[in-house]
N, CA, C and O atoms as a MOPAC input file, in Angstrom:
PM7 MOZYME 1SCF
protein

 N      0.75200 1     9.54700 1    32.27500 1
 C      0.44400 1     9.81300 1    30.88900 1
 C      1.01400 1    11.17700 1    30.51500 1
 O      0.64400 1    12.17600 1    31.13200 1
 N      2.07400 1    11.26600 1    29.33500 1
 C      2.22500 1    12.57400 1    29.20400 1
 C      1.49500 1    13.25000 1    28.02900 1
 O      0.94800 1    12.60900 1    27.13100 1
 N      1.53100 1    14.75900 1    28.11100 1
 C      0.96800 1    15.45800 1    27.10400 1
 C      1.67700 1    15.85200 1    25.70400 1
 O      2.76800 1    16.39800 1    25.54200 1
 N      0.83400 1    15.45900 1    24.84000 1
 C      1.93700 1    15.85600 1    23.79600 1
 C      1.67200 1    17.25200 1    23.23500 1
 O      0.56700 1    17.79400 1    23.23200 1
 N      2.36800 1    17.57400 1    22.94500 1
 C      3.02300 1    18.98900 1    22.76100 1
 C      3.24200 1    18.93100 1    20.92600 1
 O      3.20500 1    17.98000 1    20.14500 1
 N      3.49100 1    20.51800 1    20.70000 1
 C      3.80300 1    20.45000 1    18.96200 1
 C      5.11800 1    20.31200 1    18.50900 1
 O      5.57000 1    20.32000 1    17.36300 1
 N      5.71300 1    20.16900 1    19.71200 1
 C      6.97100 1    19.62400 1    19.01800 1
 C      7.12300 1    17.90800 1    18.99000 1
 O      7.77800 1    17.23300 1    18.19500 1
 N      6.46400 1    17.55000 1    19.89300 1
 C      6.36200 1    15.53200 1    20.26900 1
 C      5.56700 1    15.09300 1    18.88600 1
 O      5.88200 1    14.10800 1    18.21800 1
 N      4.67300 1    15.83600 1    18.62900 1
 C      3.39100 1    15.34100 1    17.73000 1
 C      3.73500 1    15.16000 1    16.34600 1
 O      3.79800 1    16.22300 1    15.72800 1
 N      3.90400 1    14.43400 1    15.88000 1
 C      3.82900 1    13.98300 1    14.40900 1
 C      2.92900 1    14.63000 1    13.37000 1
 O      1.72500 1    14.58900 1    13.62300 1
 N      3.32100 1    15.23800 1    12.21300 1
 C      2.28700 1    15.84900 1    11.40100 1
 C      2.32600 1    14.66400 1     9.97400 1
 O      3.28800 1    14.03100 1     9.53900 1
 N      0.82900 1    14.69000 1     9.48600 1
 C      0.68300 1    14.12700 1     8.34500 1
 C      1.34400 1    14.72400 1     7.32900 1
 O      1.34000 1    15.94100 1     7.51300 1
 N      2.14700 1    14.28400 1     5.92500 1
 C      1.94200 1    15.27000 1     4.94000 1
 C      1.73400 1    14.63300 1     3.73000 1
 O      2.21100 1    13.54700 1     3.40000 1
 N      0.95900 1    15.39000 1     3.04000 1
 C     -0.00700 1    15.08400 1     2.33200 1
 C      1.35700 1    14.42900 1     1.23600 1
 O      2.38200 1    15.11100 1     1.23400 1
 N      1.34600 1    13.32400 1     0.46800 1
 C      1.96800 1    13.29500 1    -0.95100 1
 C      1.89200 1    14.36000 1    -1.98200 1
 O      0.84900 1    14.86100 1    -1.56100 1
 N      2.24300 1    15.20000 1    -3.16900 1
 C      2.45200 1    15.84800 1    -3.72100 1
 C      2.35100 1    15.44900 1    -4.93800 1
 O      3.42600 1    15.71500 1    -5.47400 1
 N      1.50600 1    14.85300 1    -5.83100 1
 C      1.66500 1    14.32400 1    -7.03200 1
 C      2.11100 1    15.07200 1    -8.46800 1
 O      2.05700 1    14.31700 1    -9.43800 1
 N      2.47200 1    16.22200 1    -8.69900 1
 C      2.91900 1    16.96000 1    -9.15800 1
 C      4.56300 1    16.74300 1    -8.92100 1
 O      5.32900 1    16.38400 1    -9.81500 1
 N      4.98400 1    17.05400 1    -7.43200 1
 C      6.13500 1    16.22800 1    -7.60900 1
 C      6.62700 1    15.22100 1    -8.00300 1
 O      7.52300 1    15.19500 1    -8.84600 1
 N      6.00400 1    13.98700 1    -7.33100 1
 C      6.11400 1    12.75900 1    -7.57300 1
 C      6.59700 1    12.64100 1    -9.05500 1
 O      7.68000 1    12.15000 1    -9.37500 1
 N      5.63300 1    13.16800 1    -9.96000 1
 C      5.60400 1    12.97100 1   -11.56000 1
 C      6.82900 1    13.80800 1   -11.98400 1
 O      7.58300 1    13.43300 1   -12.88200 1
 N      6.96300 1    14.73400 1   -11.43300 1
 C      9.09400 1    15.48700 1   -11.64900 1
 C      9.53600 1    14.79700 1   -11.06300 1
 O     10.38800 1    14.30500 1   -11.80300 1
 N      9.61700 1    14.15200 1    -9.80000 1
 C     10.80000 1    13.11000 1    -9.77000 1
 C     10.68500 1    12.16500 1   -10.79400 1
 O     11.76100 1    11.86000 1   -11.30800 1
 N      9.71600 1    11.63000 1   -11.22400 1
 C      9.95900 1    10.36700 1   -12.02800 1
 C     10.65700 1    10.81300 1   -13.31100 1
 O     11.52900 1    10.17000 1   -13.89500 1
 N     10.11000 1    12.10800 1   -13.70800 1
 C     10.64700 1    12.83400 1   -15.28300 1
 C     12.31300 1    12.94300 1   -14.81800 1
 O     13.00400 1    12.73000 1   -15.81400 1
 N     13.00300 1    13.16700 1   -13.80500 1
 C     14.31100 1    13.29900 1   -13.55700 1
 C     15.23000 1    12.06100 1   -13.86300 1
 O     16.34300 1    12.14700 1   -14.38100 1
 N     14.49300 1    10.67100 1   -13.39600 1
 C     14.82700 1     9.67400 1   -13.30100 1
 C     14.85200 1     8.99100 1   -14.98000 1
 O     15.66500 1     8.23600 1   -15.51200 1
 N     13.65600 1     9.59600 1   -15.47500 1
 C     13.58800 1     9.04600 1   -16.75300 1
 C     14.67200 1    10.01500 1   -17.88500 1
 O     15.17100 1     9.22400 1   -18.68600 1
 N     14.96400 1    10.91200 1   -18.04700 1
 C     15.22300 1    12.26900 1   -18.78200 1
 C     17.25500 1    11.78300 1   -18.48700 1
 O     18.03000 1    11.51100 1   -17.57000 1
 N     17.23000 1    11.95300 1   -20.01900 1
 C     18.71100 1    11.89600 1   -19.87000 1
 C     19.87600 1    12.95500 1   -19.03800 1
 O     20.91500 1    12.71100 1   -18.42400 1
 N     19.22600 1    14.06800 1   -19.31700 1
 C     19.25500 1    14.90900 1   -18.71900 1
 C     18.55300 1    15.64500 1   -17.66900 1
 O     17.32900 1    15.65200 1   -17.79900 1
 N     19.18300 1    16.46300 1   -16.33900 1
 C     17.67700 1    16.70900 1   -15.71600 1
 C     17.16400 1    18.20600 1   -16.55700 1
 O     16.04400 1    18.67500 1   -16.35300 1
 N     18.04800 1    18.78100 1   -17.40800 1
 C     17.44600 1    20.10500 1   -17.96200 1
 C     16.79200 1    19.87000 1   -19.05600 1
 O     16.56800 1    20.86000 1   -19.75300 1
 N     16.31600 1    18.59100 1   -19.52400 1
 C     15.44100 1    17.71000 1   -20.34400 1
 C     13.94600 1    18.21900 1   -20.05500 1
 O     13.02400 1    18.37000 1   -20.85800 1
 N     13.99200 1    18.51000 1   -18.21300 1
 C     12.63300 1    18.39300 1   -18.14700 1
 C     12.06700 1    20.00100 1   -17.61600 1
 O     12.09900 1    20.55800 1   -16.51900 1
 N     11.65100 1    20.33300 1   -18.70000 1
 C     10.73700 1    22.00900 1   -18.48300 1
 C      9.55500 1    22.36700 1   -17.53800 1
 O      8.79700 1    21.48800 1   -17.13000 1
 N      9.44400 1    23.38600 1   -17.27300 1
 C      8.15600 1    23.57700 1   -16.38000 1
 C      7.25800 1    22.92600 1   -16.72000 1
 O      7.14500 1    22.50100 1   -17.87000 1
 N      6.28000 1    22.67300 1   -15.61800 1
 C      4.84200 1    22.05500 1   -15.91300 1
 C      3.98800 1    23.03000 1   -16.41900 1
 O      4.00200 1    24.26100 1   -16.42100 1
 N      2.96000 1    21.84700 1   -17.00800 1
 C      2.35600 1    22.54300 1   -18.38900 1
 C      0.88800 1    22.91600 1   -17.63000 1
 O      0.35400 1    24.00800 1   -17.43600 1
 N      0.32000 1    21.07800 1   -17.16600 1
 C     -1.05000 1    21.15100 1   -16.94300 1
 C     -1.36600 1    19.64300 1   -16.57800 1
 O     -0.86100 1    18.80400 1   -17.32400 1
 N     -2.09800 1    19.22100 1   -15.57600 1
 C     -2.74700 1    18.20900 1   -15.13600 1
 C     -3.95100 1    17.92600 1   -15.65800 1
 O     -4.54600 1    19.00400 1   -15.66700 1
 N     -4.60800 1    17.14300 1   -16.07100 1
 C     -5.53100 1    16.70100 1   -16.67300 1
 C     -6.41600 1    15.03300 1   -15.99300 1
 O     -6.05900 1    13.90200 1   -16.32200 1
 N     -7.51900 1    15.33800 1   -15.07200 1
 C     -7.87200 1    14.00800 1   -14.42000 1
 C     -8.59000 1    13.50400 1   -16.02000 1
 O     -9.26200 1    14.07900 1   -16.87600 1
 N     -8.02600 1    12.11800 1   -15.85100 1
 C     -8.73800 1    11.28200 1   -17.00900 1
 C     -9.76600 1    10.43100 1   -16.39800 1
 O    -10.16200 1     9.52300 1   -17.12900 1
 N    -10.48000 1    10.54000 1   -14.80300 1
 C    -11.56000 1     9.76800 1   -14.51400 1
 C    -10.40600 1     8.31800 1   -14.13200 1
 O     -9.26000 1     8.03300 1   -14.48300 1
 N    -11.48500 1     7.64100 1   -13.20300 1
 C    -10.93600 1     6.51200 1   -12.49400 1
 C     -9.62500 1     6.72900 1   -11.24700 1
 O     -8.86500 1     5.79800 1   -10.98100 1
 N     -9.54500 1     7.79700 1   -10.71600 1
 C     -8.79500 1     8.20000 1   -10.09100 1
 C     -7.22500 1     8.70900 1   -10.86200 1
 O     -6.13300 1     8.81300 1   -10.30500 1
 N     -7.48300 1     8.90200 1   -11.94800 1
 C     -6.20200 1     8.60600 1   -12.57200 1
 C     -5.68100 1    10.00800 1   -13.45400 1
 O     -6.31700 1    10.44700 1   -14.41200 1
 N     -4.50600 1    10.56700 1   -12.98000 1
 C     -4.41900 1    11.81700 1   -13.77700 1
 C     -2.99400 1    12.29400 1   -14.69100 1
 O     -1.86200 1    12.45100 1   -14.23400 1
 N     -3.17500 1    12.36100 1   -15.25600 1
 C     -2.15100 1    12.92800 1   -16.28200 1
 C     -1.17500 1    14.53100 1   -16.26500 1
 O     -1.45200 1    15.58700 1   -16.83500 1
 N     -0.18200 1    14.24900 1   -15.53100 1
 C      0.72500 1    15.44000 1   -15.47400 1
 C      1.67500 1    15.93600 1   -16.92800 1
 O      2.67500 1    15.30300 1   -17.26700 1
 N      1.25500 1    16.95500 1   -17.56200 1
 C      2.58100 1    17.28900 1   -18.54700 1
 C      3.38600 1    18.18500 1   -18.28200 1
 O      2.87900 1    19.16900 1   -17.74300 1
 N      4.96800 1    18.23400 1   -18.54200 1
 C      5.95200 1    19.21200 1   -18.67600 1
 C      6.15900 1    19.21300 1   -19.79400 1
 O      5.68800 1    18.47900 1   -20.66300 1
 N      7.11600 1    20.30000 1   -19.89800 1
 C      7.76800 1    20.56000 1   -21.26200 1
 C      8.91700 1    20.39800 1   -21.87500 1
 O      9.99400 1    20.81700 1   -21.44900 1
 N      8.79300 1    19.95700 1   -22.61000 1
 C     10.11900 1    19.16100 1   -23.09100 1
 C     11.55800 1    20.53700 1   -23.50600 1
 O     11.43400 1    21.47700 1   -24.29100 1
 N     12.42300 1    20.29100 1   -22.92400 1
 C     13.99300 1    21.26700 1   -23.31600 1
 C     14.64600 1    20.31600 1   -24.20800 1
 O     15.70700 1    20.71800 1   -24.68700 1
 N     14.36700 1    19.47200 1   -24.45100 1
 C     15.14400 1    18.59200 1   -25.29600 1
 C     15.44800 1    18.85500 1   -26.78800 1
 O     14.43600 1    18.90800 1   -27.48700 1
 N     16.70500 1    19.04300 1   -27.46900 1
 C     16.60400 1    19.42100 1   -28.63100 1
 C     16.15100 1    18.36300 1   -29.48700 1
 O     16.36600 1    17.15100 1   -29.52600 1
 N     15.49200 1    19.13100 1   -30.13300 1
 C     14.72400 1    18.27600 1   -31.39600 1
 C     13.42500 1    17.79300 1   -31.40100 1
 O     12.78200 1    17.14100 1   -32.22500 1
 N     13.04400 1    18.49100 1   -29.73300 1
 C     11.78000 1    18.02700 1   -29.14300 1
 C     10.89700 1    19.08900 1   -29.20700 1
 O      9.93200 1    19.09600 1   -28.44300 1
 N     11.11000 1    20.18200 1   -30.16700 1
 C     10.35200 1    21.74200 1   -29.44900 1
 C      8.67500 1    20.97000 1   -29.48600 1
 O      8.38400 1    19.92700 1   -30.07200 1
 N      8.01300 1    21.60600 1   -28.90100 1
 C      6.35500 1    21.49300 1   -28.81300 1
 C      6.35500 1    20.11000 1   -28.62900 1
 O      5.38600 1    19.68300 1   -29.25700 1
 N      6.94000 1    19.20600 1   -28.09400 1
 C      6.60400 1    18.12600 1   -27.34300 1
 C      6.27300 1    18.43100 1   -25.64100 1
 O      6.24500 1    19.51500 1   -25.05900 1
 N      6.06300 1    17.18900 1   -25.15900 1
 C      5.58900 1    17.71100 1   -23.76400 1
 C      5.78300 1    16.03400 1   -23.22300 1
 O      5.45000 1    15.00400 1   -23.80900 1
 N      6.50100 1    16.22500 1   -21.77900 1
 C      6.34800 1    15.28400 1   -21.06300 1
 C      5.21600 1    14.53800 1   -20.41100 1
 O      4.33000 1    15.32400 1   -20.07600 1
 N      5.03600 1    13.70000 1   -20.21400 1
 C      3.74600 1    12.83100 1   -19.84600 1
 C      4.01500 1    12.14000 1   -18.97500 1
 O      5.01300 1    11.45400 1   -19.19400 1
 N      3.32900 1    11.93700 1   -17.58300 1
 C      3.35100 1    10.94200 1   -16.63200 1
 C      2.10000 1    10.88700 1   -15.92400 1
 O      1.51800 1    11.85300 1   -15.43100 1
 N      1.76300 1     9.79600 1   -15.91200 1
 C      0.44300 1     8.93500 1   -15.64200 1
 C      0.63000 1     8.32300 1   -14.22400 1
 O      1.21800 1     7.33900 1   -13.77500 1
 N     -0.24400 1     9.49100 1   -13.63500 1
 C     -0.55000 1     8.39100 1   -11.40600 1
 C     -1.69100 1     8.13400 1   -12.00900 1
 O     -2.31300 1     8.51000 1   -13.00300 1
 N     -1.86000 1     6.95700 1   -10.63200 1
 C     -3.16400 1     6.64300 1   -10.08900 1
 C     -3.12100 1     7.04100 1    -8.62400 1
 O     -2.14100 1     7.13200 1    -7.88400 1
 N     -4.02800 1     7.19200 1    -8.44800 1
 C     -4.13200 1     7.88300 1    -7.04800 1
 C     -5.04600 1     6.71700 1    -6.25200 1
 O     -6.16600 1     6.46700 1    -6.69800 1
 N     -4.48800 1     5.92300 1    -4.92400 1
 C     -5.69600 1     4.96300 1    -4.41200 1
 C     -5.85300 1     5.65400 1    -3.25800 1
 O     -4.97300 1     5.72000 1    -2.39900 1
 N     -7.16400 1     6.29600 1    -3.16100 1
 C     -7.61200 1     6.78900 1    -2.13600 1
 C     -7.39600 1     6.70700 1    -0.55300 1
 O     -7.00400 1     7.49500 1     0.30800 1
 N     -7.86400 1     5.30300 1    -0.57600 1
 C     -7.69400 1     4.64200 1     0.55300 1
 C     -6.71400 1     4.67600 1     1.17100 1
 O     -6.89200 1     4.93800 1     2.36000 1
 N     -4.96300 1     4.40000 1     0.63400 1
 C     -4.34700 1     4.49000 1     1.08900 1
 C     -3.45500 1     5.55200 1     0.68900 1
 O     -2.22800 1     5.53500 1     0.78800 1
 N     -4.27600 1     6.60100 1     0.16700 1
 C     -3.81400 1     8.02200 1     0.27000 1
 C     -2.15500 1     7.79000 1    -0.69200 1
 O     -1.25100 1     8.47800 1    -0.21600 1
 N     -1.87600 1     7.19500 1    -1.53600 1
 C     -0.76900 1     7.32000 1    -2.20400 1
 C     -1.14000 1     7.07200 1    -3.66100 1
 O     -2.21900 1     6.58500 1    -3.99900 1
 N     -0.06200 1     7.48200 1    -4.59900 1
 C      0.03900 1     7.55300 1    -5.60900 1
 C      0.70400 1     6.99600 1    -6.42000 1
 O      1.88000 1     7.27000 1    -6.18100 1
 N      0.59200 1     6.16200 1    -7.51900 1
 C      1.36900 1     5.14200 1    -8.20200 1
 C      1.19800 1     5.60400 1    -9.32100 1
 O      0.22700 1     6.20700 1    -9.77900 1
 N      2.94400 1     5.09000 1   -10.15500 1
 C      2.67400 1     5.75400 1   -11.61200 1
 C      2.74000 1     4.81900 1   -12.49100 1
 O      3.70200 1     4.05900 1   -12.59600 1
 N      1.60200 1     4.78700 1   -13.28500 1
 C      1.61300 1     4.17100 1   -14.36700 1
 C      2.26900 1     4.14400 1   -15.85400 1
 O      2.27800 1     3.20600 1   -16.65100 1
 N      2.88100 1     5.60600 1   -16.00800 1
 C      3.68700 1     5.48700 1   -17.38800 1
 C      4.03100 1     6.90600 1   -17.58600 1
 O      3.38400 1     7.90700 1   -17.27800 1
 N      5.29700 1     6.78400 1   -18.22200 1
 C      5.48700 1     8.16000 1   -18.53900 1
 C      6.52900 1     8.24100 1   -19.87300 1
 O      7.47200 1     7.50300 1   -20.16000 1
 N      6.05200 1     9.28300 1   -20.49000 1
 C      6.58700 1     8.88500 1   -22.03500 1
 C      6.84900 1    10.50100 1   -22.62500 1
 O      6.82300 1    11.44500 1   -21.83600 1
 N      7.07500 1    10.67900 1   -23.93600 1
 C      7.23500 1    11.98000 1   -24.53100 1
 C      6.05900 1    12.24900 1   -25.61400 1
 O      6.02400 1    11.33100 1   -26.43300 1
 N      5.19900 1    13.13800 1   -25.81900 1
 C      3.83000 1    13.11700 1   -26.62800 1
 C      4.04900 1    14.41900 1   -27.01600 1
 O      4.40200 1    15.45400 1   -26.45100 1
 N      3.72600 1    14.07000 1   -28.20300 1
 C      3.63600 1    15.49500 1   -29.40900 1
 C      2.50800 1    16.67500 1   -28.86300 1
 O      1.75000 1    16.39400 1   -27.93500 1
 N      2.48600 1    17.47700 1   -29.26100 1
 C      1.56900 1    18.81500 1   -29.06100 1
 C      1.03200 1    19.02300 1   -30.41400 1
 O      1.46600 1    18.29900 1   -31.31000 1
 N     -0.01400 1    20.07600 1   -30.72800 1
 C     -0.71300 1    20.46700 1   -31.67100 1
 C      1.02300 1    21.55600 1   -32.41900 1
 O      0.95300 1    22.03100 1   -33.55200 1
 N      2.18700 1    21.72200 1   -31.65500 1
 C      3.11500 1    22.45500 1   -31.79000 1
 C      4.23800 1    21.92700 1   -32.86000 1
 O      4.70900 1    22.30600 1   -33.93200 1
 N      4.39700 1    20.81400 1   -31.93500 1
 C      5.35400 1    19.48300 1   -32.80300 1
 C      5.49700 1    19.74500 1   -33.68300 1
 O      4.63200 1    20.14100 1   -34.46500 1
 N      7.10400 1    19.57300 1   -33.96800 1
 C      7.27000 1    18.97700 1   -35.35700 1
 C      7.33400 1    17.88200 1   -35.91600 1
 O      8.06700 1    17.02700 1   -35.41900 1
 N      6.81100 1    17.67900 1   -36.75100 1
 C      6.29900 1    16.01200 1   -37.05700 1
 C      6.54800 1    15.04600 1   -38.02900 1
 O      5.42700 1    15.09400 1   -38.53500 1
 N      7.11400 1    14.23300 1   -38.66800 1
 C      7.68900 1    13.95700 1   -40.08400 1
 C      6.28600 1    13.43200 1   -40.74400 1
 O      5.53700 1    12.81300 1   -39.98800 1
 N      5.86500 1    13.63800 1   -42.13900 1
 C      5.29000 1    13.33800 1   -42.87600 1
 C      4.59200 1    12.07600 1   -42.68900 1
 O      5.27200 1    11.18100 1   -42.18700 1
 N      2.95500 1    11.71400 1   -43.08700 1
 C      2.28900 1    10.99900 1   -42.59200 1
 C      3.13800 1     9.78900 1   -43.36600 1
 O      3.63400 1    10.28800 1   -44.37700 1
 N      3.49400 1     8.32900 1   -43.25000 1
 C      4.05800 1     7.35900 1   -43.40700 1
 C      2.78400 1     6.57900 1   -44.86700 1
 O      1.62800 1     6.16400 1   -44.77600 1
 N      3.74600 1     6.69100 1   -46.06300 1
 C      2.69500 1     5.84000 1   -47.21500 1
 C      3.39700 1     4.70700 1   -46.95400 1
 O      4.52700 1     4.70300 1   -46.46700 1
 N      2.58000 1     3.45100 1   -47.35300 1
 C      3.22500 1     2.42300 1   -47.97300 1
 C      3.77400 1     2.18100 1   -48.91300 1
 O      3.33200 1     2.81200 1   -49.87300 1
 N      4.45300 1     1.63500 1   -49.10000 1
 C      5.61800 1     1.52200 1   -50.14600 1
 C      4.74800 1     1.28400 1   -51.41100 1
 O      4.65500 1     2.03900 1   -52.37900 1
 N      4.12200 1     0.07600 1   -51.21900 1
 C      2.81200 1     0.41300 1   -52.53200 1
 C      2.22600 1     0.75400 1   -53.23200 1
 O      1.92500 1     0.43900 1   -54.38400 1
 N      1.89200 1     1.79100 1   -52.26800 1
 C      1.32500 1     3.03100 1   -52.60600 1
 C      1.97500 1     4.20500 1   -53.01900 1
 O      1.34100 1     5.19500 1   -53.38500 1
 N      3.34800 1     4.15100 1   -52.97900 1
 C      3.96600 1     5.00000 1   -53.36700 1
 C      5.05400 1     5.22500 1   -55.20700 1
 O      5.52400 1     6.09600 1   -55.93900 1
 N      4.86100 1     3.27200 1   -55.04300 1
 C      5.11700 1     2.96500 1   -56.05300 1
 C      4.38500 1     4.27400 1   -57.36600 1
 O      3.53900 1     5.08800 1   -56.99700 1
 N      4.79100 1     4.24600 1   -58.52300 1
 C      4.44700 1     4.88300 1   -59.60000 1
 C      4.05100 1     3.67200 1   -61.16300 1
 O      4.97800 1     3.00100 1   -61.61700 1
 N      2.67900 1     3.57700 1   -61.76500 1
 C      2.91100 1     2.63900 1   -63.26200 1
 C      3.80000 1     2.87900 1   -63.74400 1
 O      4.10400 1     2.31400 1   -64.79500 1

């Protein structure tokens, strides 16, 4: 039987979900300088948490990137559920949308 040693021995490493969610923003982002530092993680409950960056994208100021894991415990990995571009309280935003109807004049 031999002894294992720290070089024989295998180390765990943990997944990184912070990464994970920048790789996916790389993959998604037309560009990779599309995708700005991270902003802030936010657990939404159910194992499930919400990573934002910041958007470099022109025309995007005060937007922020969004990508959605789930995290399954059990098997210690992380799956992503969605990732999209979401306005900020910053955004610029075009005018709330009337109906045409309603916009009409007697």
């Amino acid at each position: 039987m031999s002894e294992e040693t720290d070089e024989t021995r295998e180390t765990a490493v943990q997944p990184d979900p912070q990464a994970i969610a920048y790789a996916v923003l790389l993959k998604v982002a037309d560009e990779p300088e599309q995708v700005g530092e991270f902003v802030a993680a936010e657990d939404l409950g159910d194992h499930v948490t919400d990573f934002r960056f910041a958007s470099a994208i022109r025309g995007y100021e005060g937007w922020q990137w969004s990508v959605t894991l789930f995290h399954d415990e059990e098997l210690d990995s992380w799956t992503v559920d969605e990732s999209s571009l979401v306005p900020t309280d910053q955004a610029l935003m075009p005018p709330q949308w009337i109906p045409w109807k309603d916009r009409l004049e007697p």
